[in-house]
matplotlib code that plots the C-alpha trace (Angstrom):
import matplotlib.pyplot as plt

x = [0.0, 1.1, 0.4, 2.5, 5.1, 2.7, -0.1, 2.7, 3.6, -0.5, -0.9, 2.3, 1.1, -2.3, -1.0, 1.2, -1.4, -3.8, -0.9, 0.0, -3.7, -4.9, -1.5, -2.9, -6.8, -6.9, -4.7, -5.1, -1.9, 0.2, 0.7, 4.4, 5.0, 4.0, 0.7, -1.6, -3.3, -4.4, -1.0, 0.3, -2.7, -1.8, 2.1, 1.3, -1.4, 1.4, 3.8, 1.0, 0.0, 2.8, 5.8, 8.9, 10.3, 6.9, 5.4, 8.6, 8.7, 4.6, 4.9, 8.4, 7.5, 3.5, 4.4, 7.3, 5.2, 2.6, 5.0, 6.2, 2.7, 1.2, 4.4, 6.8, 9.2, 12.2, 10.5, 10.5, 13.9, 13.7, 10.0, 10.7, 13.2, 11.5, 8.5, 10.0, 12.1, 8.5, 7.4, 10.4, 10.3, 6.3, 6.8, 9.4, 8.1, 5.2, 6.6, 8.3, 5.2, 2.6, 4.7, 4.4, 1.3, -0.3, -2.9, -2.0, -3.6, -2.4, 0.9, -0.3, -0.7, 2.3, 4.2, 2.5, 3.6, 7.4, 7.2, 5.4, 7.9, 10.2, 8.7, 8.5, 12.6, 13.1, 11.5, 12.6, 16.5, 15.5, 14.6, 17.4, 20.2, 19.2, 17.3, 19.7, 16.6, 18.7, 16.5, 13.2, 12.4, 11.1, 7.7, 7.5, 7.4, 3.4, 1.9, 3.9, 2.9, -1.0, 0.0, 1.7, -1.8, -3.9, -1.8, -1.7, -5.9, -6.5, -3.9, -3.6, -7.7, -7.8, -5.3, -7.2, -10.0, -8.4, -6.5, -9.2, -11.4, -8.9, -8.3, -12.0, -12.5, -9.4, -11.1]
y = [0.0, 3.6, 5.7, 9.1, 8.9, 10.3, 7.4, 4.6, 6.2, 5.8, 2.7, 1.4, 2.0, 0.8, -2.3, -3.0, -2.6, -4.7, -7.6, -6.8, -7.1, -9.9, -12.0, -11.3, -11.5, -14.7, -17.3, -21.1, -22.4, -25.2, -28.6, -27.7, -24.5, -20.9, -20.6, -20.1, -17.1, -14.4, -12.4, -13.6, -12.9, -9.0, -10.1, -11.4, -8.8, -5.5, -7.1, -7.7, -3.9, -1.3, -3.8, -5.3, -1.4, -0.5, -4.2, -5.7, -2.8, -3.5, -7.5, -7.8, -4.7, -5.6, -9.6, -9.0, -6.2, -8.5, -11.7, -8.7, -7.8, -11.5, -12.9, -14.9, -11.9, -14.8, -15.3, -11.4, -11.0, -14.2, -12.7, -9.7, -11.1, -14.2, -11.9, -9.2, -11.7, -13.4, -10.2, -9.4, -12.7, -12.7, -9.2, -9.8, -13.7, -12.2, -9.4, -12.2, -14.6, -12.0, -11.9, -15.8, -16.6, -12.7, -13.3, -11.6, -14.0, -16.7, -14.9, -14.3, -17.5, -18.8, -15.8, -16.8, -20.5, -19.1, -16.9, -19.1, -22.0, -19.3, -19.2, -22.8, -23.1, -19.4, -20.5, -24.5, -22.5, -20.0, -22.7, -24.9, -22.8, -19.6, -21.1, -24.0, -26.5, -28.8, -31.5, -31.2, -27.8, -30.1, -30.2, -27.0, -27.5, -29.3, -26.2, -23.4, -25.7, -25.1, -21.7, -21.4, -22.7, -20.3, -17.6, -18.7, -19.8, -15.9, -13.7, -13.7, -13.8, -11.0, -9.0, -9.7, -7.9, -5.1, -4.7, -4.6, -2.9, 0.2, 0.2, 0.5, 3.5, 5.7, 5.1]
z = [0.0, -0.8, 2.3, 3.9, 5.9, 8.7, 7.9, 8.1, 11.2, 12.4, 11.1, 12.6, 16.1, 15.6, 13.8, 17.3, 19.7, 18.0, 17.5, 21.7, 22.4, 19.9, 21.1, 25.0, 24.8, 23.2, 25.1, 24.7, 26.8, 25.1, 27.2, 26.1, 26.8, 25.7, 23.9, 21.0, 20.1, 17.1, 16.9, 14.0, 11.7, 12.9, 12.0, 8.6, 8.0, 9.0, 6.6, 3.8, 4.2, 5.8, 4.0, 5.5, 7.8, 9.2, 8.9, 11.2, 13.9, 14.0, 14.7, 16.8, 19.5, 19.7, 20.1, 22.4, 24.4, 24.6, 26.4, 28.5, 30.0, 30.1, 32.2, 29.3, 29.5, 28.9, 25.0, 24.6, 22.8, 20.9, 20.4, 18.9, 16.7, 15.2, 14.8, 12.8, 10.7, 9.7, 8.6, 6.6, 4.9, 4.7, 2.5, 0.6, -0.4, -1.1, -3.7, -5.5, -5.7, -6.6, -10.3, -9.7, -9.2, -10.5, -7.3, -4.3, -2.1, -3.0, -2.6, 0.6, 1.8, 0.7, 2.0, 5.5, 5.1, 4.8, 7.3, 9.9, 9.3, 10.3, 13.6, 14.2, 13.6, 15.2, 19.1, 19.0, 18.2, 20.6, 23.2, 22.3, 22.1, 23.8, 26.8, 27.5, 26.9, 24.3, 22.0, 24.3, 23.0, 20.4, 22.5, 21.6, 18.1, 17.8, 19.9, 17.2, 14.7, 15.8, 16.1, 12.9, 11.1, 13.0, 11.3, 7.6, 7.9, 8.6, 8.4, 4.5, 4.4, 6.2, 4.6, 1.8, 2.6, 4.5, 1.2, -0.8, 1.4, 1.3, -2.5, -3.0, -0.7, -2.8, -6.1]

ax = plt.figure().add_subplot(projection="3d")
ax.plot(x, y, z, "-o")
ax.set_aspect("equal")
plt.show()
């Protein structure tokens, strides 16, 4: 989308409160650890509409804000790194497979597939590595997996519509 400087700006901030609050309000805990909720159809839906600058700061601050107010304040700097790399990559895949497929939603969704994956291997590392949990942060991997779905089911759908919703109002 085309917008000012000023209106990335406003739509930047409103894009990270609604991923802080749609990553909080919504909380199904996971038998493994963390949880599953609506953040990253806001995640894929900020990179889909302000690009990969505005679209990252929107996903990593309101995701990592959000594990800093609801208590997982160990995930927030893996957070707001994985987030803001699926954004990156859920932009960018996307500009590449809109000349591909000359859809965007189908662009979409396979832009969310990438970019989900991406936050599958980004928290089992992130457990693994980071959080000294070795081979069993691979129970973590089914609940981000559920996670991950819940993502690419509405995030490109609802970009979608937002897009088009907003392209019919300027014309």
């Amino acid at each position: 989308m085309k917008f000012s400087h000023t209106k990335k700006i406003v739509f930047c901030a409103l894009l990270t409160a609604l991923t802080t609050v749609s990553t909080m309000v919504i909380q199904i805990p996971s038998p493994m650890s963390g949880y599953v909720n609506l953040g990253d159809v806001f995640v894929l839906f900020s990179a889909f509409y302000l690009g990969p600058l505005y679209g990252a700061i929107c996903a990593g601050v309101g995701s990592a804000l959000a594990d800093l107010l609801t208590g997982y304040v160990i995930y927030a700097p893996g957070t707001f790194v994985i987030k803001a790399t699926m954004a990156v990559c859920a932009y960018f895949s996307f500009v590449a497979l809109v000349k591909l497929f000359k859809h965007k939603y189908p662009a979409m969704l396979v832009g969310g597939i990438i970019a989900e994956a991406i936050m599958v291997l980004g928290y089992f590392l992130y457990a693994c590595l980071i959080m000294g949990e070795g081979i069993a942060a691979a129970a973590s991997i089914p609940g981000n997996l559920v996670q991950g779905l819940v993502g690419v089911a509405v995030g490109p759908a609802f970009a979608q519509v937002m897009i088009r919703i907003t392209e019919n109002r300027k014309a």
